[in-house]
VEXLODO-834446 format. One record per atom (N, C-alpha, C): residue in one letter; x, y, z. Coordinates in pm, whole numbers, padded with zeros to 5 digits. Each point is the difference from the previous one (the first is absolute). Layout:
! VEXLODO-834446
   code        X        Y        Z
      A        X        Y        Z
...
//
This chain:
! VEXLODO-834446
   code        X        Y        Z
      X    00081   -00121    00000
      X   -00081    00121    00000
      X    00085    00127    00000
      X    00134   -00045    00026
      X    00113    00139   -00008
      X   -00031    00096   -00147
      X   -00004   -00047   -00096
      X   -00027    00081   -00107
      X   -00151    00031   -00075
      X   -00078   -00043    00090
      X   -00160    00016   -00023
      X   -00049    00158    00031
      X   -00025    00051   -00054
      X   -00089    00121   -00016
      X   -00107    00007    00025
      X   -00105   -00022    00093
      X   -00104   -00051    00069
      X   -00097    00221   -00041
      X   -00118   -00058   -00053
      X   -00044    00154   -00005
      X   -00110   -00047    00121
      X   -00071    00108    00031
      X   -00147    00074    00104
      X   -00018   -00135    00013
      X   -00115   -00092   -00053
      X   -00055   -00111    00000
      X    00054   -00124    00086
      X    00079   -00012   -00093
      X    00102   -00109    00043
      X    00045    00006    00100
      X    00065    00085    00070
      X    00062    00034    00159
      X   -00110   -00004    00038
      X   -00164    00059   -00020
      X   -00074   -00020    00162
      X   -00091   -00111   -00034
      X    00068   -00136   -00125
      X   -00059   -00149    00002
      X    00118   -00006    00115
      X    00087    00012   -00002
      X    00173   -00045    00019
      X   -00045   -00003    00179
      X   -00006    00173    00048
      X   -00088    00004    00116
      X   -00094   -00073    00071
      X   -00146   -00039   -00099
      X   -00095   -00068    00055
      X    00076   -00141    00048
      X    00057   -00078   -00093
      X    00035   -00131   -00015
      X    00073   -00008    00132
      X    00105    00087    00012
      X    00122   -00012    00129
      X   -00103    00014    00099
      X   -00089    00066    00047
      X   -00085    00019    00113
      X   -00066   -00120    00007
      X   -00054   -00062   -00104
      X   -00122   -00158    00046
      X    00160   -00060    00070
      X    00081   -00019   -00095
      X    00118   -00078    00027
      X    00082   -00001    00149
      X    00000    00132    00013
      X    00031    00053    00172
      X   -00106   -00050    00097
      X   -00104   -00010   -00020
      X   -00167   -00058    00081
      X    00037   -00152   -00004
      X    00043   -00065   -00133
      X   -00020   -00146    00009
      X    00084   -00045    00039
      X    00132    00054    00053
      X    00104   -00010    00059
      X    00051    00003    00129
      X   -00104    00093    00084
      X   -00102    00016    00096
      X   -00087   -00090    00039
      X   -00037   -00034   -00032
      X   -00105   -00120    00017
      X    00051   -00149   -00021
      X    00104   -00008   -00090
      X    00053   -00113    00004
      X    00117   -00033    00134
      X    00047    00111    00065
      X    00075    00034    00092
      X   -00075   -00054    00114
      X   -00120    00016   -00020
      X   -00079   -00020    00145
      X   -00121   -00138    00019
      X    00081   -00074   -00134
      X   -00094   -00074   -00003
      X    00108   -00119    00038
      X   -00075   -00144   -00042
      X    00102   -00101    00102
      X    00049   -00107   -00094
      X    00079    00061   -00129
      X    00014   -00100   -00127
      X    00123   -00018    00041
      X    00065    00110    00107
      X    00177   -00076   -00024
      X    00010   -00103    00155
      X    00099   -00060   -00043
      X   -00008   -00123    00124
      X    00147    00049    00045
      X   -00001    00052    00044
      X    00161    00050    00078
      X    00054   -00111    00062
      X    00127   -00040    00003
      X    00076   -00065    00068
      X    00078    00051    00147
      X    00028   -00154    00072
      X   -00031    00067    00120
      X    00136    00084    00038
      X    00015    00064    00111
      X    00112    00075    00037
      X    00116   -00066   -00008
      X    00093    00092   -00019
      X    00126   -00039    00075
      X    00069    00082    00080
      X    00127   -00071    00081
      X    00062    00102    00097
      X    00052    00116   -00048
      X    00036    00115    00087
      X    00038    00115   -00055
      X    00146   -00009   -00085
      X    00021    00087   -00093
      X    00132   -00002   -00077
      X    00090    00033    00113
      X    00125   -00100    00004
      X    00137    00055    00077
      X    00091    00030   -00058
      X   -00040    00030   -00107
      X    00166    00139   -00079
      X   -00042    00128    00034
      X    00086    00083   -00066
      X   -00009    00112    00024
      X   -00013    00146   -00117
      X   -00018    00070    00013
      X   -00007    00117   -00101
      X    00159    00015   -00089
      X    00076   -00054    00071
      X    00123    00017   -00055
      X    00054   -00090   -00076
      X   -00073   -00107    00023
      X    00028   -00156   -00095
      X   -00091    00040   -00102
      X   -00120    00060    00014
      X   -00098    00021   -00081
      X    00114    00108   -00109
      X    00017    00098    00037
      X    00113    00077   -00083
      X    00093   -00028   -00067
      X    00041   -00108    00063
      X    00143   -00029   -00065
      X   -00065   -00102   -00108
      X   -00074   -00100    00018
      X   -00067   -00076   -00082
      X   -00121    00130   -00159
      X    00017    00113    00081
      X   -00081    00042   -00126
      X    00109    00065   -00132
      X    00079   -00003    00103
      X    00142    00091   -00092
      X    00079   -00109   -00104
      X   -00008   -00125    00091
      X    00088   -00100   -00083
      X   -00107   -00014   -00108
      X   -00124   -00014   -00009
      X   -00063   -00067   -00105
      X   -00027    00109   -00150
      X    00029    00131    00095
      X    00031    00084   -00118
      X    00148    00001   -00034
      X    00097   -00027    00061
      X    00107    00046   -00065
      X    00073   -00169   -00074
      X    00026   -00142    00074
      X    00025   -00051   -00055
      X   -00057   -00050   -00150
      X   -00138   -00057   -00032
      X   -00013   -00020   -00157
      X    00045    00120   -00064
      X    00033    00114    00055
      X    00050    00106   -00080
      X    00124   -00016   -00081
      X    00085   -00032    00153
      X    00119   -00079   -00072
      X    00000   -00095   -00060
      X   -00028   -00092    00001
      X   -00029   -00109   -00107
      X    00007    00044   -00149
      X   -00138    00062    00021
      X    00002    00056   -00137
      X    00108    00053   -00025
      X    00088    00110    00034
      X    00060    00108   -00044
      X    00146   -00171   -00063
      X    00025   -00075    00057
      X    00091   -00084    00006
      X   -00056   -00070   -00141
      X   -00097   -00070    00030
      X   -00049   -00055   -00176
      X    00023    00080   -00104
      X   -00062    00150    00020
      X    00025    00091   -00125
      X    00133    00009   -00038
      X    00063    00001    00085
      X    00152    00044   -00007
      X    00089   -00164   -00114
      X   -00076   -00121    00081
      X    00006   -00108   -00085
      X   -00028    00004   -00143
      X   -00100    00072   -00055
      X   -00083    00035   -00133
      X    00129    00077   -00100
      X   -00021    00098    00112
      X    00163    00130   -00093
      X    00111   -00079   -00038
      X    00023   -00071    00072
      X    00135   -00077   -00051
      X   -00027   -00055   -00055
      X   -00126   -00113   -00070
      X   -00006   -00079   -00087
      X    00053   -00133    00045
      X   -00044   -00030    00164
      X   -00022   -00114    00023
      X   -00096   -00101   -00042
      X   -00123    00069   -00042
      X   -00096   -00076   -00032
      X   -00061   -00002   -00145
      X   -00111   -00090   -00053
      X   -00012    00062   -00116
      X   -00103    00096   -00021
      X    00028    00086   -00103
      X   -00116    00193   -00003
      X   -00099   -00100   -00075
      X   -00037   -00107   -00030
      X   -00176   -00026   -00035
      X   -00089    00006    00126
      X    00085   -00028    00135
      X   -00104    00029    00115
      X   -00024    00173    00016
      X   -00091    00021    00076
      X    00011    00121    00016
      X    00026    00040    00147
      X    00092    00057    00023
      X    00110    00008    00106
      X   -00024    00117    00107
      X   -00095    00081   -00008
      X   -00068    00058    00082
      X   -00118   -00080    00105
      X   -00108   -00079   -00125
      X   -00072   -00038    00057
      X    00015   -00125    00108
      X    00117   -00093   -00059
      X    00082   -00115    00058
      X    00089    00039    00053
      X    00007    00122    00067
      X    00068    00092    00137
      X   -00061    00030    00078
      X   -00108    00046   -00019
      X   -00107   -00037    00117
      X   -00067   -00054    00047
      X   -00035   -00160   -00095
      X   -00018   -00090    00046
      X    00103   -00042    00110
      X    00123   -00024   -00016
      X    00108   -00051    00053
      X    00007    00056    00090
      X    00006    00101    00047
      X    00012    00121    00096
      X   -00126    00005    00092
      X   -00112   -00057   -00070
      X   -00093   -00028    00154
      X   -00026   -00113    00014
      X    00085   -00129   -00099
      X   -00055   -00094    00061
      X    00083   -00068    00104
      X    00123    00061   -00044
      X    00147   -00027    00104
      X   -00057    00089    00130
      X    00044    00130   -00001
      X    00012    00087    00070
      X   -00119   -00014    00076
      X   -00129    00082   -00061
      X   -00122   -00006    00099
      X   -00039   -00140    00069
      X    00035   -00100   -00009
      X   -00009   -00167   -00019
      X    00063    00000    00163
      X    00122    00035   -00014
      X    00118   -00038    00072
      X   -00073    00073    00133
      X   -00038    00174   -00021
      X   -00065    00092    00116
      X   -00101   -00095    00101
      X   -00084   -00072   -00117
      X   -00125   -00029    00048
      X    00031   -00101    00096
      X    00094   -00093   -00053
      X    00032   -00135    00054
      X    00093    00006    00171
      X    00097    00145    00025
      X    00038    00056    00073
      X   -00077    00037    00107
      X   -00127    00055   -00050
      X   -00111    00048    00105
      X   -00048   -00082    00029
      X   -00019   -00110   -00066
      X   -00116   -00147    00055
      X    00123   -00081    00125
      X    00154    00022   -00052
      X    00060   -00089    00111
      X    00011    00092    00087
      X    00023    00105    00053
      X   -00028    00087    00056
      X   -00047    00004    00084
      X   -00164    00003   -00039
      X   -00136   -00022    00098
      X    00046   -00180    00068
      X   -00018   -00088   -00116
      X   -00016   -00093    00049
      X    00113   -00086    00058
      X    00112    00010   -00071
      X    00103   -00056    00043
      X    00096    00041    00146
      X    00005    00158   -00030
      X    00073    00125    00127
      X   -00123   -00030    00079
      X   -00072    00062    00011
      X   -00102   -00004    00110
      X   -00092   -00071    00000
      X    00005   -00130   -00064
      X   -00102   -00044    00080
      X   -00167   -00045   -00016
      X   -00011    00082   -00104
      X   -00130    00030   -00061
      X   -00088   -00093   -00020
      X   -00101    00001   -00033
      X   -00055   -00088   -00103
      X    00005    00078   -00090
      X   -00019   -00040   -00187
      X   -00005    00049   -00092
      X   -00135    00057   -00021
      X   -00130   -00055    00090
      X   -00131    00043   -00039
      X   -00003    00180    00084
      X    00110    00003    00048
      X    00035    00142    00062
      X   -00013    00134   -00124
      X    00085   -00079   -00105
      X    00020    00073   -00122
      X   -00136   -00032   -00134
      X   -00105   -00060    00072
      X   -00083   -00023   -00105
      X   -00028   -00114   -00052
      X    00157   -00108   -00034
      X    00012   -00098   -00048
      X   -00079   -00074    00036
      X   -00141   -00051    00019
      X   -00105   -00077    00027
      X   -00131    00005   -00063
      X   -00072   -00132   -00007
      X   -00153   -00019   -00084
      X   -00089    00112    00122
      X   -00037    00035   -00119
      X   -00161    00034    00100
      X   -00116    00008   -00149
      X   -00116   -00056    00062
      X   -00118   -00067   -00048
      X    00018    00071   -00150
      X   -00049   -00131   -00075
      X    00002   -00004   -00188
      X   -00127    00132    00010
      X   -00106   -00001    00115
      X   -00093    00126   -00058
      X    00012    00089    00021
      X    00156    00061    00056
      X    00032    00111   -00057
      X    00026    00080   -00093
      X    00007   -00106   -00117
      X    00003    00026   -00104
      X   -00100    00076   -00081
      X   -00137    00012    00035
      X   -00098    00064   -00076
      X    00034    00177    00066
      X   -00042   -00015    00135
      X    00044    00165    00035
      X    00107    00049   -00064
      X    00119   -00062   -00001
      X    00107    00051   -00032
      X   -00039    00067   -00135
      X   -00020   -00091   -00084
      X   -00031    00010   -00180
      X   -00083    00110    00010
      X   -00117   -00019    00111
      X   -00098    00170   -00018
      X    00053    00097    00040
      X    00115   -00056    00125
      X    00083    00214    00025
      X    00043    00039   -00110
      X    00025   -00076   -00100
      X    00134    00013   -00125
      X   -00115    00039   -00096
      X   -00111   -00015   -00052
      X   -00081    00075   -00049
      X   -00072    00105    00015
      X   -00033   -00016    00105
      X   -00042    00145    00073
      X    00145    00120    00021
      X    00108   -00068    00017
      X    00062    00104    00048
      X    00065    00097   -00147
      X   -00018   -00084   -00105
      X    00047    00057   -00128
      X   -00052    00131   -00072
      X   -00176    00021    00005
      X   -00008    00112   -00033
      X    00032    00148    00101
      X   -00001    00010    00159
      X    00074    00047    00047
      X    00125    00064   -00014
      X    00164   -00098   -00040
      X    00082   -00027   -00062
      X   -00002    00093   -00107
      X   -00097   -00013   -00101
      X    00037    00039   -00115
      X   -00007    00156    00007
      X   -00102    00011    00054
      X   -00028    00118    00032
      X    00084    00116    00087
      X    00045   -00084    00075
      X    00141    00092    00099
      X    00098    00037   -00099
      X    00021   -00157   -00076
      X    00140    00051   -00091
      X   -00019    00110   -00129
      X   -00146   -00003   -00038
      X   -00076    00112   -00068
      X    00071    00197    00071
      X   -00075   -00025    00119
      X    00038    00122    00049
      X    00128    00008    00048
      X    00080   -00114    00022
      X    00130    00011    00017
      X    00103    00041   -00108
      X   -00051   -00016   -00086
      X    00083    00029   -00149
      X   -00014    00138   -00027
      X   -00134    00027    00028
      X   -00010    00133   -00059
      X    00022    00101    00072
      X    00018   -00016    00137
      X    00086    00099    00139
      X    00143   -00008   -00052
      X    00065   -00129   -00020
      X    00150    00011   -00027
      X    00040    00112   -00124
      X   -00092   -00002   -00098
      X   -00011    00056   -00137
      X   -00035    00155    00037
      X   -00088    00055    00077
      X   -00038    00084    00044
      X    00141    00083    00054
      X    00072   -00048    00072
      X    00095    00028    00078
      X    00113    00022   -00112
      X   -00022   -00034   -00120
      X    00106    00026   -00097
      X    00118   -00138    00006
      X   -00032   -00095    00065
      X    00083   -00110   -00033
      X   -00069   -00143   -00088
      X    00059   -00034   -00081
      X   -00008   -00100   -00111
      X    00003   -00132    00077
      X   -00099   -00053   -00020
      X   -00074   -00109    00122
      X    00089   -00127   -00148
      X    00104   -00026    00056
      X    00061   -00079   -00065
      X   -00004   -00187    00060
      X   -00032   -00096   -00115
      X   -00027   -00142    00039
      X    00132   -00090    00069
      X   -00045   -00072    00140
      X    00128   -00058    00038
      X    00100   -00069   -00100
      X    00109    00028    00020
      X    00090   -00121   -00117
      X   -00046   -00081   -00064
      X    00002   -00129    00101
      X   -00086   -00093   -00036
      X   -00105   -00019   -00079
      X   -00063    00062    00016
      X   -00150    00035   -00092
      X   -00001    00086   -00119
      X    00096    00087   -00017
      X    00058    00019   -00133
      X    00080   -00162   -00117
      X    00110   -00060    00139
      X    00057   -00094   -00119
      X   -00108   -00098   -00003
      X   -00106   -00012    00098
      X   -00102   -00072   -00074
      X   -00104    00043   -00137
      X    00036    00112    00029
      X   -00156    00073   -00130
      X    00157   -00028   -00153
      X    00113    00009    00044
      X    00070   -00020   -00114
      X    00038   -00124   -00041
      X   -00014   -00108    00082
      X    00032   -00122   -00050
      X   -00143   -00055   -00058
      X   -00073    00068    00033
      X   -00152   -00069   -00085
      X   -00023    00055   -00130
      X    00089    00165   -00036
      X   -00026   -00010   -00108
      X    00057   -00001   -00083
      X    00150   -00084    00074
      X    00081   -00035   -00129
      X   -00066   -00129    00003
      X   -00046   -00120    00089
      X   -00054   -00104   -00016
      X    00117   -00113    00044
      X    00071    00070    00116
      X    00126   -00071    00088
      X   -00078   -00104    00047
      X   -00006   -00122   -00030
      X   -00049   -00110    00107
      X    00068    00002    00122
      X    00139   -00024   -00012
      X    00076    00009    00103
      X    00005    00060    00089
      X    00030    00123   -00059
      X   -00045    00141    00142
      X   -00147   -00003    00035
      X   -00064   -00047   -00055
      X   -00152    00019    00040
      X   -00011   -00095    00147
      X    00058   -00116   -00043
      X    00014   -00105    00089
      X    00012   -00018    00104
      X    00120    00086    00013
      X    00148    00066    00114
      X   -00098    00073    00118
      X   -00073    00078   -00093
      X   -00065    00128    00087
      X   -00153   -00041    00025
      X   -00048   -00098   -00049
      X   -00103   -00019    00108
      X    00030   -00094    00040
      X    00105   -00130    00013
      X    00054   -00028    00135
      X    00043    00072    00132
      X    00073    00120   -00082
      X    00012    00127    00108
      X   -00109   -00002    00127
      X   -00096    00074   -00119
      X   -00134    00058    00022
      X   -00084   -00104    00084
      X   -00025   -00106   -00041
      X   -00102   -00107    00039
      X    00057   -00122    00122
      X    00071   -00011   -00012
      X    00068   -00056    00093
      X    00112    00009    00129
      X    00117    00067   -00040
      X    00095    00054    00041
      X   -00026    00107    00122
      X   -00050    00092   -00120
      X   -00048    00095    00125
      X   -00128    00000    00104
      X   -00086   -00069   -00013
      X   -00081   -00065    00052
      X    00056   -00070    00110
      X    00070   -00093   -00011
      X    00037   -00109    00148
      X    00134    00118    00053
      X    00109    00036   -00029
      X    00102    00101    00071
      X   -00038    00106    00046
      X   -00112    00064   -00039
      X    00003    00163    00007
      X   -00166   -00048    00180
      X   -00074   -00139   -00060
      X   -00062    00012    00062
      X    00059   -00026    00179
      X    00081   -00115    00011
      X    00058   -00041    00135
      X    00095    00136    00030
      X    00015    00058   -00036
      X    00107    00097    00083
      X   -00090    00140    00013
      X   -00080    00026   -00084
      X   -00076    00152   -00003
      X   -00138   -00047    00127
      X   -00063   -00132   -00077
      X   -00129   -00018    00100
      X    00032   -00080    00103
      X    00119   -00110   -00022
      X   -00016   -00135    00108
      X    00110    00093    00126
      X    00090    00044   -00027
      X    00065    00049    00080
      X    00022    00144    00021
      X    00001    00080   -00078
      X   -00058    00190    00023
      X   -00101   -00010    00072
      X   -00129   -00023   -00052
      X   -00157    00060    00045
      X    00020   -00134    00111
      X    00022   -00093   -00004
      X   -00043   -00122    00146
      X    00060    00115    00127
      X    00168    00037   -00047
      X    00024    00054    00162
      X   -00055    00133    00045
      X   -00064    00060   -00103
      X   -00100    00149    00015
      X   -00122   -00035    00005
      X   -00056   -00082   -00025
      X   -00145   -00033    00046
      X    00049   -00019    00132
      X    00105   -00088    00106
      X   -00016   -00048    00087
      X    00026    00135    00091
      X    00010    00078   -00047
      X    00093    00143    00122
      X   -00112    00118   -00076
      X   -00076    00014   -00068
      X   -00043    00106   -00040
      X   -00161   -00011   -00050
      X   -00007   -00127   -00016
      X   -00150   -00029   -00063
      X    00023    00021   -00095
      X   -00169   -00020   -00092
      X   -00024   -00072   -00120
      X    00049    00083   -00145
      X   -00107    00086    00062
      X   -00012    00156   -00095
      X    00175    00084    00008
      X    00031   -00012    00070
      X    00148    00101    00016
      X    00091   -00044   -00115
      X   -00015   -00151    00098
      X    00085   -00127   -00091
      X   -00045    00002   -00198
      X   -00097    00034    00021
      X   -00024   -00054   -00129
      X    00032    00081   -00114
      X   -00012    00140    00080
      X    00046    00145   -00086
      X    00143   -00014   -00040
      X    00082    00022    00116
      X    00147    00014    00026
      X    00055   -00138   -00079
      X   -00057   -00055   -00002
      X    00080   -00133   -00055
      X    00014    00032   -00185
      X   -00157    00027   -00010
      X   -00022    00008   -00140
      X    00063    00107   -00065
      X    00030    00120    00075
      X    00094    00099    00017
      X    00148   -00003   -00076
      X    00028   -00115    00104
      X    00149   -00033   -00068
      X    00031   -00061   -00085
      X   -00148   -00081   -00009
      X    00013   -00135   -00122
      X   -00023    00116   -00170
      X   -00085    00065    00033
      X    00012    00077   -00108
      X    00110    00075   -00041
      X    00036    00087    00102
      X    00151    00053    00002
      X    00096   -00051   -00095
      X    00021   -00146    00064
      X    00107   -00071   -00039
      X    00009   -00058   -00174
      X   -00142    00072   -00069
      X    00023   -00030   -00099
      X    00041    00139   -00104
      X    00071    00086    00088
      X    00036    00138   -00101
      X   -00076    00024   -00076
      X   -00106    00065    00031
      X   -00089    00026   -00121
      X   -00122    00103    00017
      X    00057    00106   -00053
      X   -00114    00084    00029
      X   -00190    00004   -00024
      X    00024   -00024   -00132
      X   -00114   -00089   -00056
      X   -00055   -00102    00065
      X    00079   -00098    00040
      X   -00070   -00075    00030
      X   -00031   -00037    00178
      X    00050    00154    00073
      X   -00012   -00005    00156
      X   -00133   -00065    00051
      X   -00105    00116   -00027
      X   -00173   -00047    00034
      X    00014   -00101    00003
      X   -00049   -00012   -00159
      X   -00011   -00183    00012
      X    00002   -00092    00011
      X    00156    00006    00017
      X    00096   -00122    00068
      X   -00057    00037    00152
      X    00000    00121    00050
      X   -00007    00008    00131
      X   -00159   -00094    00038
      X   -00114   -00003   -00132
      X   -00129   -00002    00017
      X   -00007   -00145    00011
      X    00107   -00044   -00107
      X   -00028   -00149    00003
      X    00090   -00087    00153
      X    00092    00062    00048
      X    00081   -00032    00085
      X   -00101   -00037    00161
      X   -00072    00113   -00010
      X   -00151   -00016    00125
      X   -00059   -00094   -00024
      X   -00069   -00033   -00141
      X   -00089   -00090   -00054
      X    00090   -00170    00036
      X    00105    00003   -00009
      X    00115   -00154   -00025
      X   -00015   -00051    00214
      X    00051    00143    00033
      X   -00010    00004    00140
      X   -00146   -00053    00075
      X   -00099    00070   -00019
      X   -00132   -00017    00058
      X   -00065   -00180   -00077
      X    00052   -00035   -00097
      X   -00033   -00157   -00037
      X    00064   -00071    00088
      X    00193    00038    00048
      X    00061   -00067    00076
      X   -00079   -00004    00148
      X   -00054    00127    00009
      X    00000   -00015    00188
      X   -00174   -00044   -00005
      X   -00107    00021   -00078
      X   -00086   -00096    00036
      X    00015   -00158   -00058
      X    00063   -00053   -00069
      X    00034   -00138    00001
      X    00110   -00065    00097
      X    00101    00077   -00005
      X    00080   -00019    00122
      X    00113   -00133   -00108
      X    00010   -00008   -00140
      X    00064   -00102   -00043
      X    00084    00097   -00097
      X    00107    00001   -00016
      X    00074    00037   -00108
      X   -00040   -00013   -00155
      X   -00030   -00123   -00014
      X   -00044   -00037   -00090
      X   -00066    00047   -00157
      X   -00152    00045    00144
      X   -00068    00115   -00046
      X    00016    00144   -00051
      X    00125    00043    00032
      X    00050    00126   -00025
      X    00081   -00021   -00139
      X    00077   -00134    00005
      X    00108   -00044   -00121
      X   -00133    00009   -00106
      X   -00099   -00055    00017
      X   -00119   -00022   -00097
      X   -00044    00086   -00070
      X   -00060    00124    00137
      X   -00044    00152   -00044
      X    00128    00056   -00112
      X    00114    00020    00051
      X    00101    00024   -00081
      X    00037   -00020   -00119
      X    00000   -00160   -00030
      X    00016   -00013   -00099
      X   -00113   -00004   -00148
      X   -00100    00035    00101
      X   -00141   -00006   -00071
      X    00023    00119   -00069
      X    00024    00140    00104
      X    00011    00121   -00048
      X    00129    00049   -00090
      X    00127   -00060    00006
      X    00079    00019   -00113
      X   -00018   -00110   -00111
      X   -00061   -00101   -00004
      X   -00050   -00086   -00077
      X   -00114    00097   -00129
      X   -00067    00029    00054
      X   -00154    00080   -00075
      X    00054    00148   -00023
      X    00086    00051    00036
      X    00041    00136   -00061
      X    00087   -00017   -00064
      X    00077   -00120   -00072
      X    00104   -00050   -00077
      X   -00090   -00019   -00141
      X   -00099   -00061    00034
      X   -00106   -00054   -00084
      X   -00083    00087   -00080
      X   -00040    00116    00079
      X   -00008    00133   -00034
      X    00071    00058   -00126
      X    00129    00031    00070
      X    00113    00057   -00085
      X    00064   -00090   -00120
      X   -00034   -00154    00035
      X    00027   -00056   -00112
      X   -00074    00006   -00112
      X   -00125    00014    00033
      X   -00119    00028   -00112
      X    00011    00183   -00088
      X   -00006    00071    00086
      X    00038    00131    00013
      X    00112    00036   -00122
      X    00134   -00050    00079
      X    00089   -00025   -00130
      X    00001   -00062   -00125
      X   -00048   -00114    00037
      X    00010   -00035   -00115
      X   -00150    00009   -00102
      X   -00051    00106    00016
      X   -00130    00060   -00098
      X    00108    00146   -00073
//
């Protein structure tokens, strides 16, 4: 919707729709479709493990990458791959891989834990329908923020420019890169889905829900999770969807569910842009 031109009409359908959507969201909130799983003990790390764990997961796949590319320049490998996109594969599946796996021994191995501390646990298959309805309901909302979010950034005189990523995706579809296409919604659909979810929701928001509650937690978390993706453009929304990933985690109480929401939502806006582009 970043480049949609929405006239009179359309914004107050855009309006009506987000309001039923905000009500049924409301109501689905208060109704008794999610089966929460049961407690666990309070988190025993700390804000500073939480830190140091948010810093490594941005800075190591960084390196990675920067180390593969550097592999590319020299002509270690062969140029039919495409060496950007199979740099960041490599770079989060090493790097962010390695973060995630650090934080799980961490919790569980250093202290002690159980892993269902961090999420890692079933909770009931019929969570699955609520979940699927926050993720519909919460979309025209969504669209609509990033509507007025675009056009405040634009307003302000800055060029609401598309994350990286989502540029070399709109360009590998229309050269018709299988490969890179590949790369990047593994990225997209998987990758970032299970790494970004255990360290932002299973271990960020678990030890701020436990010291701050639900709502604080859920802001501040999504806060950084957006942050952390440099992107002006895409702050709101990331910030919008970051609440939405959070509030599936803490009324199901399973990780799972959040990896799901996630990958549902970079799954279907890939799908989007794949159609998009390639028209």
């Amino acid at each position: 919707m970043q480049d949609a031109q929405l006239g009179n009409f359309e914004l107050l359908l855009l309006v009506l729709l987000a309001n039923l959507s905000l009500f049924g969201l409301i109501k689905l909130n208060s109704s008794r479709l999610f089966r929460t799983a049961p407690a666990c003990d309070a988190p025993r790390w700390t804000g500073l493990s939480v830190l140091l764990a948010l810093a490594a997961f941005l800075l190591v796949p960084g390196i990675i990458m920067g180390i593969l590319e550097e592999s590319w320049d020299t002509g270690l490998y062969s140029s039919e791959i495409q060496p950007r996109a199979t740099s960041i594969t490599g770079g989060y599946l090493l790097g962010g891989g390695l973060i995630a796996y650090l934080v799980w021994y961490f919790v569980v191995g250093s202290l002690g834990q159980s892993s269902a501390i961090l999420g890692l646990r079933g909770a009931a298959p019929a969570n699955l329908l609520p979940v699927v309805l926050v993720y519909v309901l919460f979309i025209v909302p969504f669209g609509l923020c990033t509507h007025i979010w675009i056009e405040l950034i634009e307003f302000f005189g800055y060029e609401p420019l598309p994350q990286e990523v989502v540029k070399m995706f709109g360009d590998a579809v229309a050269r018709g890169d299988r490969l890179e296409i590949s790369l990047l919604v593994f990225n997209a659909v998987i990758l970032a889905p299970l790494w970004e979810e255990l360290i932002y929701r299973g271990f960020f928001f678990g030890l701020l829900k436990s010291r701050w509650g639900v709502f604080p937690a859920l802001v501040f978390s999504s806060v950084v999770f957006s942050c952390s993706h440099f992107s002006l453009a895409a702050f709101l929304p990331l910030l919008i969807v970051g609440m939405a990933i959070g509030y599936v985690y803490h009324r199901t109480g399973s990780l799972y569910f959040a990896i799901f929401f996630h990958a549902l939502f970079n799954g279907l806006s890939m799908t989007i842009q794949f159609i998009s582009a390639g028209s």
